[in-house]
Every structure is written in C-alpha cells, then in structure tokens.
N, CA and C atoms as a LAMMPS dump frame, in Angstrom:
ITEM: TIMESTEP
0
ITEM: NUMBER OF ATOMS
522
ITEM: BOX BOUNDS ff ff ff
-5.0000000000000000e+02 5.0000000000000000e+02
-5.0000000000000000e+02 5.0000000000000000e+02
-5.0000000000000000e+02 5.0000000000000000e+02
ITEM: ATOMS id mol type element x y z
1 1 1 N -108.024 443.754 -405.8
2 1 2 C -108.956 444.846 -405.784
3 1 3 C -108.419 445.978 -406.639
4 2 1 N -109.357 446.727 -407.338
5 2 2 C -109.434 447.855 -408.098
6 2 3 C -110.083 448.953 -407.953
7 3 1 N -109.326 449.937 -408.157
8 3 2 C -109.842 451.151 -407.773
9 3 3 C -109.05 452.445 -408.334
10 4 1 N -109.6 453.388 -408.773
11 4 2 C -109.27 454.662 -409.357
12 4 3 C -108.184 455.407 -408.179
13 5 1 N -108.346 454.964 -407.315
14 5 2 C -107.666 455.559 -405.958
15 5 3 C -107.254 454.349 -404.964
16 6 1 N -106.07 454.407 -404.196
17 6 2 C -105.398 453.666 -403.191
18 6 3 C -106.646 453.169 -402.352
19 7 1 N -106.392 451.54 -402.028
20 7 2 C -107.039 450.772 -401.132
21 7 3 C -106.293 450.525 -400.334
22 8 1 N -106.598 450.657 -398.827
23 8 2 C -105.663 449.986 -398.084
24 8 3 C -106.881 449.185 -396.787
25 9 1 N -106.321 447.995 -396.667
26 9 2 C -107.3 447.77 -395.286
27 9 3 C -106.717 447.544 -394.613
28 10 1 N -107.226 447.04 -393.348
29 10 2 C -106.974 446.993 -391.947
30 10 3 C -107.124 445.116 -391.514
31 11 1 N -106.347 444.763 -391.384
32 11 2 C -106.865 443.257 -391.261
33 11 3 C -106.128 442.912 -389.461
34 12 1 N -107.486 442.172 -388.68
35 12 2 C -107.095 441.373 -387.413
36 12 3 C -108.246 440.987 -387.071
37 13 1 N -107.91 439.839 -385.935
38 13 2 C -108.718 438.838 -385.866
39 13 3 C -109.925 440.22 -384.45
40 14 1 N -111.101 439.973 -384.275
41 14 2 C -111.677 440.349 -383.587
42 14 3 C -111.445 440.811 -382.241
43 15 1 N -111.842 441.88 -382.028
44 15 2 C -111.27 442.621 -380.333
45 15 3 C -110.068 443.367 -380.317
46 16 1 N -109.327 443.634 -381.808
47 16 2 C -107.666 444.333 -381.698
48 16 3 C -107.669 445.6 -381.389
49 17 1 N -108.722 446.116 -382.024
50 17 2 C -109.135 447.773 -382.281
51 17 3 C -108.897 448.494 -383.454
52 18 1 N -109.725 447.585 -384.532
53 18 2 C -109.975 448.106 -385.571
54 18 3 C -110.155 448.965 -385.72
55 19 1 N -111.398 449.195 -385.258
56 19 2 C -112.311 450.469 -385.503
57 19 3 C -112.21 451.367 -384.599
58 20 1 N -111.419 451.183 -383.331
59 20 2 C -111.037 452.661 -382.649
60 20 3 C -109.408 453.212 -383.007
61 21 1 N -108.819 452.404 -383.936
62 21 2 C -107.601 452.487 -384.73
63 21 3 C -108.077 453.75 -386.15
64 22 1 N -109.063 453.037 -387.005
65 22 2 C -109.54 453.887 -387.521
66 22 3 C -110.232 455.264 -386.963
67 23 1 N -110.722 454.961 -386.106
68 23 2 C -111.77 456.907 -385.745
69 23 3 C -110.276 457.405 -385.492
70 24 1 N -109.317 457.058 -384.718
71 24 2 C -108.169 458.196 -384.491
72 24 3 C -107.393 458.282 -385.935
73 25 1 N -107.494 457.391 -386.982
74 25 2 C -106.644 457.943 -387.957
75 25 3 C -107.069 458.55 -388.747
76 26 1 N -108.692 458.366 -389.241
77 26 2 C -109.175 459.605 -390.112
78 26 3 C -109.156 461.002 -389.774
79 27 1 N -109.373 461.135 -388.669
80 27 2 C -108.909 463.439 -388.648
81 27 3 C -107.007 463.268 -388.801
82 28 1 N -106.402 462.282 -388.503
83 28 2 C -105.273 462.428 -388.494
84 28 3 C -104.883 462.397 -390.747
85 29 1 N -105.694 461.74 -391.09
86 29 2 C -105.545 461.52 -392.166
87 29 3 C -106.036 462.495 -393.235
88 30 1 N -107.498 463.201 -392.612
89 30 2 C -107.31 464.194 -393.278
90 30 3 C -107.35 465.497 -393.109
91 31 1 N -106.328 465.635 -391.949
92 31 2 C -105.229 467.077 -391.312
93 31 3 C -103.971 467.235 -392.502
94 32 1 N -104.133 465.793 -393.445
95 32 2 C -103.291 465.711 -394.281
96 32 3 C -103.686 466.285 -395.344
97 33 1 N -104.89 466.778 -395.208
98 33 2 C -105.659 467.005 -396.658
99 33 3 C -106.308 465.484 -397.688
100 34 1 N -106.277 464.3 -396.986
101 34 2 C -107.335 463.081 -397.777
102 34 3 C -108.342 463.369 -397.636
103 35 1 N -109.112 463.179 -398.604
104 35 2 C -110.814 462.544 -398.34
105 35 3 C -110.715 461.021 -398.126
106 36 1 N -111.278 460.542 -397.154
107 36 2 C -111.195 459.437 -396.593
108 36 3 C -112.846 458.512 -397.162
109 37 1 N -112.765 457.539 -397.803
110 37 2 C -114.141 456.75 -397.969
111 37 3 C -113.675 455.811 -396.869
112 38 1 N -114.301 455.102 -396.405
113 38 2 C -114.228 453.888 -395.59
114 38 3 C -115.4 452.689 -395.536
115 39 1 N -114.823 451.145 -396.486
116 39 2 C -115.727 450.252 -395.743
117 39 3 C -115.803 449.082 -394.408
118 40 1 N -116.602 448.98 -394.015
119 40 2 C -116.45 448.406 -392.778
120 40 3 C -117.288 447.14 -393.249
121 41 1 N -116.595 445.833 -393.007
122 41 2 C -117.417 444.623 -392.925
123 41 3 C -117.869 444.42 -391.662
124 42 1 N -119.231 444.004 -391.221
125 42 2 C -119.921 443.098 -390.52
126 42 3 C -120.197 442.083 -390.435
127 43 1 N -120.08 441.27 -389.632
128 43 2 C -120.562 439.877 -389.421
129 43 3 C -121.589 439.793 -388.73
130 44 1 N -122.323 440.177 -388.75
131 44 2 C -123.186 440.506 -387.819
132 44 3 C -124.637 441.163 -388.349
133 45 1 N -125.758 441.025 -388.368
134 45 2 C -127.003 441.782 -388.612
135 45 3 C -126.977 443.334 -387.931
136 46 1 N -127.123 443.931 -388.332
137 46 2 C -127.601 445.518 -388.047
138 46 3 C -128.416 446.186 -388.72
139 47 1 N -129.088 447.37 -387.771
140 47 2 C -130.1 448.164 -388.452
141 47 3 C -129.671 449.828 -388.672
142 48 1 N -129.67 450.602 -389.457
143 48 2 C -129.133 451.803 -389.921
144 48 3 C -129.915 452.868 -388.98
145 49 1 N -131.564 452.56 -389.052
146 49 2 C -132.298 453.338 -388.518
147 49 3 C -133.007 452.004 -387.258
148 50 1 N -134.429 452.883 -387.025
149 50 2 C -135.229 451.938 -385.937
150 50 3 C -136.449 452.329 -386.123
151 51 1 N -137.425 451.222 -385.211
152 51 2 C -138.89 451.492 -385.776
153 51 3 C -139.67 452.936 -385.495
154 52 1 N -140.336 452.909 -386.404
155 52 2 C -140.923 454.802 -385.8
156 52 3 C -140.179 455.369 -387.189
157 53 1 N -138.97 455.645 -387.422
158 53 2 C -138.443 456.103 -388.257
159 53 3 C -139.54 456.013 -390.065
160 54 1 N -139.33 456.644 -391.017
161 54 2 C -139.706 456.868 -391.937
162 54 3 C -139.189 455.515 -392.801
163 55 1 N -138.022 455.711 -392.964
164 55 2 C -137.26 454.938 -393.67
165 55 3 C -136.814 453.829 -393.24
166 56 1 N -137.271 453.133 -392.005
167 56 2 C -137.245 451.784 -391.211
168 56 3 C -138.842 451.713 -391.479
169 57 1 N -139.936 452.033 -391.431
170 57 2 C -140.846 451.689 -391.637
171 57 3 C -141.211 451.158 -394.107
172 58 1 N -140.258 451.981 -394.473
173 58 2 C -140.788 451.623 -395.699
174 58 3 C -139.867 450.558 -395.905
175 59 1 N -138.437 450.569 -395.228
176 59 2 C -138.119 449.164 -396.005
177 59 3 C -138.389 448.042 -395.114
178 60 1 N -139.558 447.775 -394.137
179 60 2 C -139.47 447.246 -393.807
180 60 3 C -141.469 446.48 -394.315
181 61 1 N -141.651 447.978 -395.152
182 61 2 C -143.142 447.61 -395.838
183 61 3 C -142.645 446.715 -397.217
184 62 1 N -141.299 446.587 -397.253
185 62 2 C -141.047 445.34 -398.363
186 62 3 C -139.936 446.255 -400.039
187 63 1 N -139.258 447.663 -399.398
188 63 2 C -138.751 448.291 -400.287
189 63 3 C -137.683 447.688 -400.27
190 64 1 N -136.93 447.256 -401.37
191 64 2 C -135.402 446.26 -401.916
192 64 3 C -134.734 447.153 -401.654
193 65 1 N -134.855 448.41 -402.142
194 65 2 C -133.628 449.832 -401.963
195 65 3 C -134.235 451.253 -401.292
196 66 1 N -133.429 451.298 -400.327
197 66 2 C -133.946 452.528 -400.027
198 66 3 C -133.116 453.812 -399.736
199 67 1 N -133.381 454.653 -400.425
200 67 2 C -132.303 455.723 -400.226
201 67 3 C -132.535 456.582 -399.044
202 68 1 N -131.91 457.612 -398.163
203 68 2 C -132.649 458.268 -397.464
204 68 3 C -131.61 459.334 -398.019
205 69 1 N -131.709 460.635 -397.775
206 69 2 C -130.918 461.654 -398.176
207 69 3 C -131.665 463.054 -397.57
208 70 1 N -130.497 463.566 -396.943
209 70 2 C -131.092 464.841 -396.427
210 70 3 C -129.608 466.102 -397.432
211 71 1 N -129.341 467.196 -396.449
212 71 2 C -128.8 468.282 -396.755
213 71 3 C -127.697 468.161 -396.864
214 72 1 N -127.078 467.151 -395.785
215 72 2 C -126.028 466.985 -395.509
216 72 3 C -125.01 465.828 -395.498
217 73 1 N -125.881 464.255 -395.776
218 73 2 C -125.783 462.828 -395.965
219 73 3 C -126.668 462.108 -396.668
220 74 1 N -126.444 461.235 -397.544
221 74 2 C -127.047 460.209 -398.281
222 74 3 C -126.855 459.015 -397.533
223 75 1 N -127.644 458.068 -397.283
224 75 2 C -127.1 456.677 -397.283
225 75 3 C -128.341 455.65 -397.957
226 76 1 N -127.664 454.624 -399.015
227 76 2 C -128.598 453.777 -399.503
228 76 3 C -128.278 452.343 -398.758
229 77 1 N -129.705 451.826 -398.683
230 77 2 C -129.957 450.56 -397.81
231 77 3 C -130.315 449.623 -399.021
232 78 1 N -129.89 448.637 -399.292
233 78 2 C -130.453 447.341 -399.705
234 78 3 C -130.332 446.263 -399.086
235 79 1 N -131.407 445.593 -399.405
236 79 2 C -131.624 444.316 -398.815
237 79 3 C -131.34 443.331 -399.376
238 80 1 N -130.511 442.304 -398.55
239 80 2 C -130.18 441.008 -399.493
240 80 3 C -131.692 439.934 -399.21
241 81 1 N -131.792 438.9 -399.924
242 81 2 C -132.983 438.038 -400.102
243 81 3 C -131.902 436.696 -398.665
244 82 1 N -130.921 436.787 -399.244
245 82 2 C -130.18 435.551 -398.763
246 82 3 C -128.349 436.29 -398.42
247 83 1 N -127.528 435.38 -397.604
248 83 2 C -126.719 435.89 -397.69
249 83 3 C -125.491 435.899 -398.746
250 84 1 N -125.793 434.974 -399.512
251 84 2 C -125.108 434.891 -400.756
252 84 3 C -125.571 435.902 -401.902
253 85 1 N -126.552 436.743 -401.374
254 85 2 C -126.392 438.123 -402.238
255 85 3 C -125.389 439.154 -402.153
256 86 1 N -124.776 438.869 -400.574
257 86 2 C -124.048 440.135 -400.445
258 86 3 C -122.921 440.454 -401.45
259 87 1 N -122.286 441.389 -402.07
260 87 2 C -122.025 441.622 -403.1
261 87 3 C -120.015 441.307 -402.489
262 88 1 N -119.747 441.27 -403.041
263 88 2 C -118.198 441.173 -402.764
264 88 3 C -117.128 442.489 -402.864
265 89 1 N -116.218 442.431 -402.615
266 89 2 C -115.969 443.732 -401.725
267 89 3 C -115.418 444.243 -402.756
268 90 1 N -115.237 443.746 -404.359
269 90 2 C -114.702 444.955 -405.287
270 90 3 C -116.229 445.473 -405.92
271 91 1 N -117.32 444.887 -406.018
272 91 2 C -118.464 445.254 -405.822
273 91 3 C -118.936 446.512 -405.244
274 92 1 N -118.242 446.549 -403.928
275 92 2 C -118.646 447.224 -402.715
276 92 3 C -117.415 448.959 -403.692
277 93 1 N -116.422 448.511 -403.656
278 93 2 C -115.572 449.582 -404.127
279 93 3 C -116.353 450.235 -405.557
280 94 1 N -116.394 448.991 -406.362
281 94 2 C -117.087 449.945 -407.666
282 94 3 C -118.441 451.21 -407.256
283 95 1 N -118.925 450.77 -406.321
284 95 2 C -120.24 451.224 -406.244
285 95 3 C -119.841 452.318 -405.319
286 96 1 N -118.788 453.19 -404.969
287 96 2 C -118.083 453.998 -404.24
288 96 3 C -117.632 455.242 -405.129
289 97 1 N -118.006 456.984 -405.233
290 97 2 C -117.957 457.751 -405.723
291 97 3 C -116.523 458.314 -405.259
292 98 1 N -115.51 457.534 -406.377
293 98 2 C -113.88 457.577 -406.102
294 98 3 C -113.892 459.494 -406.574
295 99 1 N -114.902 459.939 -406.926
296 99 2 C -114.394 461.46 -407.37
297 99 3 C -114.244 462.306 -405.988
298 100 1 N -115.274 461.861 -405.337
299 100 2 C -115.192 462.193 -403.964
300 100 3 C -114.333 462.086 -402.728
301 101 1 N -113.339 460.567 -402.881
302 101 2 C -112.398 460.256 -402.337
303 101 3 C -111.06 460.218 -402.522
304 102 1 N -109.791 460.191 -401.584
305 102 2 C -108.666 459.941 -402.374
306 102 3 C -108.059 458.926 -402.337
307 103 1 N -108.239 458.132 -400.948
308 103 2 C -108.45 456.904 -400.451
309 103 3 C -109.668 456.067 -399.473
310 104 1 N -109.75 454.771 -400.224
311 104 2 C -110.331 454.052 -399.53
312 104 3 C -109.987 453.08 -398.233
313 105 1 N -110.356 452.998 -396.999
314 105 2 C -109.983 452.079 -396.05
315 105 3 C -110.705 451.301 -395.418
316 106 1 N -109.989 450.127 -395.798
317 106 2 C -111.399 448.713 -395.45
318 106 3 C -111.162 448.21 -394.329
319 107 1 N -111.923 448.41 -393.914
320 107 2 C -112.093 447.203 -392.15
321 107 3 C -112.674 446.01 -392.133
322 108 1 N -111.958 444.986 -392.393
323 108 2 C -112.158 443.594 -392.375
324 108 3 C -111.708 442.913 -393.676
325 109 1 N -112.333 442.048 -394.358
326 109 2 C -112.148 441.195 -395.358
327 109 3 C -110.749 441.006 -395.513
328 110 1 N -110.485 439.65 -394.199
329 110 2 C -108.924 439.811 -394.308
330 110 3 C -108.495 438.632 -394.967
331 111 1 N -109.189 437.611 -395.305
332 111 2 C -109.412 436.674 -396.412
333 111 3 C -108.931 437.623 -397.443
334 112 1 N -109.205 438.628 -397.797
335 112 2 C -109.074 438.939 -399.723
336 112 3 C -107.944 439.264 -399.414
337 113 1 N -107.35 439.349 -401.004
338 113 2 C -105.671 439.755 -401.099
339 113 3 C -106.246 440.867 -401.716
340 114 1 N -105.533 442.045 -400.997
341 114 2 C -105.025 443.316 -401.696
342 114 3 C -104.45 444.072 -400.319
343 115 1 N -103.956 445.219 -400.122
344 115 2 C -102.584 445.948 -399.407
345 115 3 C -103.232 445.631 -398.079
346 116 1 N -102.609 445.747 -397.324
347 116 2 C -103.182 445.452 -395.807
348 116 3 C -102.532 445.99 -394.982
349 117 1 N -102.817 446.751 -393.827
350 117 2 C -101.875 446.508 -392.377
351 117 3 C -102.262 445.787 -390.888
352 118 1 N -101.997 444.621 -390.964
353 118 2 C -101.892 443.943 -389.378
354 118 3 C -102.085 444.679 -388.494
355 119 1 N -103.102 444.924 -387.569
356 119 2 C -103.083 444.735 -386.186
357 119 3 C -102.95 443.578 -385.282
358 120 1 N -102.171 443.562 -384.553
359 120 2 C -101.655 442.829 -383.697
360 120 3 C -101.778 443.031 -382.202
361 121 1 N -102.416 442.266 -381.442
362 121 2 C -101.733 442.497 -380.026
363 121 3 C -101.298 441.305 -379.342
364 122 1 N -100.689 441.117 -378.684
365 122 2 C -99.591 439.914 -378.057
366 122 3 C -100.609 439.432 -376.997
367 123 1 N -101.217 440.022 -376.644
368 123 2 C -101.813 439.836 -375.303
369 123 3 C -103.393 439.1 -375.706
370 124 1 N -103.733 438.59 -377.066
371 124 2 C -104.968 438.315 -377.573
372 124 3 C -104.696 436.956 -377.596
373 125 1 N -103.383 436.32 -377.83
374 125 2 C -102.451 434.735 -378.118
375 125 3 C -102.671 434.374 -379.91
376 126 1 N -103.352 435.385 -380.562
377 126 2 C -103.481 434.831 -381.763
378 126 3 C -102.298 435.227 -382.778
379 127 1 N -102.662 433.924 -383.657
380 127 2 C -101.309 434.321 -384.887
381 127 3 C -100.589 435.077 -385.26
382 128 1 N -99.93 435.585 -385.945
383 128 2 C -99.949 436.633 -386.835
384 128 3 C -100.592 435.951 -388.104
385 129 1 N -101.363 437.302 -389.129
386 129 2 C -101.934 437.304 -390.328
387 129 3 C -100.673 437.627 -391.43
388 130 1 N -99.735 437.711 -391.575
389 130 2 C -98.974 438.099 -392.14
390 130 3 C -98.291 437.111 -393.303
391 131 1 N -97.84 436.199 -391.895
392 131 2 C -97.218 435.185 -392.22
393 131 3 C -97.771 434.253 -393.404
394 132 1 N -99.303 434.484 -393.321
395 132 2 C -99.483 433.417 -394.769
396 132 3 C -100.282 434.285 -395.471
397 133 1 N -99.869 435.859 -395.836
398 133 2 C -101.14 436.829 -396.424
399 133 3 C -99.812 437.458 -396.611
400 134 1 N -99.478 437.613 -398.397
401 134 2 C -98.723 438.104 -398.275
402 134 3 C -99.222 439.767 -399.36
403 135 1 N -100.015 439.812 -398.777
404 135 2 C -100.711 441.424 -399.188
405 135 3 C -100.6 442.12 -397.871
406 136 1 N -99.912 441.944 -396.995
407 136 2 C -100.006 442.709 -395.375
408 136 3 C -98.886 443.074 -395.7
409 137 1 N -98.609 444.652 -396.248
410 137 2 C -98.009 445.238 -396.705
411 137 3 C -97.017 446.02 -395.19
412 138 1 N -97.313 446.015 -393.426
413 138 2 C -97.192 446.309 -392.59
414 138 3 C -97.826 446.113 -391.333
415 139 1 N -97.351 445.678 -390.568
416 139 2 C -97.657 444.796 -389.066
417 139 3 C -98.084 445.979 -388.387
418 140 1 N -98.606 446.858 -387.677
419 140 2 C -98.709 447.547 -386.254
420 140 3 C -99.321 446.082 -385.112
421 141 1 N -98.075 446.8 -384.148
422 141 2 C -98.057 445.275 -383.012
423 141 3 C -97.923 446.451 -381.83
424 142 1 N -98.222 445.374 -380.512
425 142 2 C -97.626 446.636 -379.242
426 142 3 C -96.867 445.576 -378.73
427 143 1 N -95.944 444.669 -379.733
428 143 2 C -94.6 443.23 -378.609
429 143 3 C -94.081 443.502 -379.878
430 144 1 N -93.003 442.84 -379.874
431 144 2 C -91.962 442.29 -380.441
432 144 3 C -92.492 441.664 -381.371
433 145 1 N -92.171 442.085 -382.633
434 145 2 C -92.567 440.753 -383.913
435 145 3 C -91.319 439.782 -383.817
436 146 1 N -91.658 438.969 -384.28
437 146 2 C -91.124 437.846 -384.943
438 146 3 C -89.833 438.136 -385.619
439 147 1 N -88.401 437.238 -385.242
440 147 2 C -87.377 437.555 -385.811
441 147 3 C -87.639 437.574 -387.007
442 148 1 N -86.7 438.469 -387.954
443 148 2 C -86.728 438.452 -389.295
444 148 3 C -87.963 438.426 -390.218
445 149 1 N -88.302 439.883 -389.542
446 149 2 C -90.163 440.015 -389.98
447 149 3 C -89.219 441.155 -391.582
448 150 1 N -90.148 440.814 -392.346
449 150 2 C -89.657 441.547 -394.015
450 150 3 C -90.479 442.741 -394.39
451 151 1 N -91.299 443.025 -393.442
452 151 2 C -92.477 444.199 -393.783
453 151 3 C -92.146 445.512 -392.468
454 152 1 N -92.587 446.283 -392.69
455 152 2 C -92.374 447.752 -391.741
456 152 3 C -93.067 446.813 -390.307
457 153 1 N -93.065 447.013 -389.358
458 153 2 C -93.466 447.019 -388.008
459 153 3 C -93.458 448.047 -387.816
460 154 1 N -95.188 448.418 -387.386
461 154 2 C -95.424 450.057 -386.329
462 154 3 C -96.037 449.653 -384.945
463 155 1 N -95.703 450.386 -384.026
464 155 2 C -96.117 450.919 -383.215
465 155 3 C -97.642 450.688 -383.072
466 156 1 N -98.713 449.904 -382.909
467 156 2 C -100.286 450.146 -383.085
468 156 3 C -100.494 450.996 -381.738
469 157 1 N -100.098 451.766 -380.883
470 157 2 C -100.651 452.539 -379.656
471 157 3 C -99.784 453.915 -380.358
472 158 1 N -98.856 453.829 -381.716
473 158 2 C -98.631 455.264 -382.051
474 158 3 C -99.399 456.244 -383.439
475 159 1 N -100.613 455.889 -383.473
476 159 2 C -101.41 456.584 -384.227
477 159 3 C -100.851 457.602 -385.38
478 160 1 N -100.237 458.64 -385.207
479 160 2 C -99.558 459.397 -385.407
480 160 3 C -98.546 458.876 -386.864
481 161 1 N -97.467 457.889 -385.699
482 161 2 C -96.825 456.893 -386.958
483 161 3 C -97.415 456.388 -387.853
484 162 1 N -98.328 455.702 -387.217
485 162 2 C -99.371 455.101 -388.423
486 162 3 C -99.978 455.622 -390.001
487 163 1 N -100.23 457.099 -389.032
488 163 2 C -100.952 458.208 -390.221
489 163 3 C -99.899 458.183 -390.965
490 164 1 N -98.821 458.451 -390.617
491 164 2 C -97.609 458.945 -391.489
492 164 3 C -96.85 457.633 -392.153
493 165 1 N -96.756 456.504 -392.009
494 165 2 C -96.847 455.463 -392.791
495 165 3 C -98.016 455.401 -393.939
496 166 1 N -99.439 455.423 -393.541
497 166 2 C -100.514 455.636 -394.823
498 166 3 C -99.811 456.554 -395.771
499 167 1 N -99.708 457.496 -395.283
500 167 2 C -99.608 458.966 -396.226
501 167 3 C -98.607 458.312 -396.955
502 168 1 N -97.236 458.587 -396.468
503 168 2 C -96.284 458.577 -396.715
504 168 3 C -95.837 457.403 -397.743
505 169 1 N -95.947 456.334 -397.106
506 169 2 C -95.122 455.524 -397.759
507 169 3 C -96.156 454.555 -398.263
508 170 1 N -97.199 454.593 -398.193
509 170 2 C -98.846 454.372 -399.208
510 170 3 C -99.22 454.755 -400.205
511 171 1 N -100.167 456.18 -399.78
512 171 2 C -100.919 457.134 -400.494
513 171 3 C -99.747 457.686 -401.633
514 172 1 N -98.785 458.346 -400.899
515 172 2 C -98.162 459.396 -402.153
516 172 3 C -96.901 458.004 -403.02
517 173 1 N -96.952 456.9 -402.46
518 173 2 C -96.104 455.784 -403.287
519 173 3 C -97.007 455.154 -404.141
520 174 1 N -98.622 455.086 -404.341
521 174 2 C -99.58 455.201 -405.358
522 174 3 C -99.969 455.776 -406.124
C-alpha cells in the first residue's frame, strides 16, 4: 500500500476489539496533534442512512453515487452492481484527501501486506496473525506471546502505550 502519509492497520480475527481499540485511540491520537482518516472493512451489508431519509430514498430510486453533504460532513455512497466491484483497499486510500490527514488507520484487510498491529486475546484460542504476516509490524496481546517473538509486544488493555507506540515509533519513524 501507498500513500502520501503513514498507513497503519489493525489486523485480528473477529470479536478482539478492533473497533473499541480504535474509538479509544483516536482522541488519544489526536491529543497528539494527528488528523486521523480511518478505513473500516465490512463483511457484512449495511445502510449509511434509512428509509424516509432523502438520500436513502434517491439511491435507492436507482442513483450509482450519491453524495450527501451538509456544514459540517460529507459522505459519498456508491453502489457496487456485484461484489467484485468493490474496489481494493489501495483504491480505497487513493480516493482519501491525504491533505486533510496525517495518518491513515485501517480496520481489517488482514490478508493485505502492509504495516500492521495484532490484536490478540488468549482467551479467543485463535492463532496468532503474525507468525505468517510478516507486515505485523507489533502484537498488542493481554497473555504471554510466544517465546522468542521478534516484533514489540504491547499491552492491548494499555491504550495509552499503544498511542505512544503509533506516534512514536510509527508516525514520526515515517
């Protein structure tokens, strides 16, 4: 992956706490002074808005793109025909206003190679991702890794650390 600005994602298997890993590290991240972009993969169908709405009613009268934009947020909707439209995730980055951001942080696509940090929990029985992904640039676990682990091990219940690993030994080493 490519980008005018640092990528880092977040890679674990379902239920670790991705995404309540992320809501506590973005104010932590930018107390640092980042602008934070963030993409999030789904597996899953979802709807942005709901019926009644303006903009759930036109793309649902057959509009391919739909922008909505008020004072304070933009968000554009497109529709894929099939799921082999969905665009692929340096796709997803190009189409991301890097002037606006200083880093990007991806939630999911733990298939692709580019920087990563492991979430882990012991108590889920699954693998580690590490071991055969060698773009997982750092483990956060709440057990014991694995003797003779070659990457940082954090803390995933110390948030805090975490932020200061991004920053630190991430963001300003990019």
């Amino acid at each position: 992956m490519r980008a005018s600005i640092p990528i880092l994602g977040f890679s674990a298997y379902s239920g670790t706490g991705k995404t309540t890993l992320l809501r506590q590290l973005i104010p932590l991240l930018k107390a640092r002074d980042l602008r934070v972009s963030v993409i999030k993969h789904a597996h899953h169908h979802f709807e942005l808005d709901f019926p009644g709405k303006d903009s759930y009613e036109l793309r649902k009268a057959g509009a391919d793109q739909t922008v909505i934009c008020t004072t304070t947020r933009m968000a554009l909707i497109t529709e894929f025909d099939t799921p082999s439209a969905e665009p692929d995730l340096q796709q997803i980055i190009d189409s991301l206003d890097t002037e606006r951001a200083d880093i990007i942080l991806v939630e999911g696509y733990k298939d692709i190679h580019f920087p990563k940090i492991e979430l882990h929990r012991g108590t889920m029985g699954k693998p580690f991702l590490y071991q055969n992904d060698t773009s997982v640039i750092a483990l956060a676990c709440d057990d014991s890794p694995p003797e003779g682990i070659k990457i940082p091990v954090l803390d995933i219940n110390d948030v805090e650390a975490i932020a200061e690993f991004i920053y630190t030994d991430f963001f300003l080493a990019n």
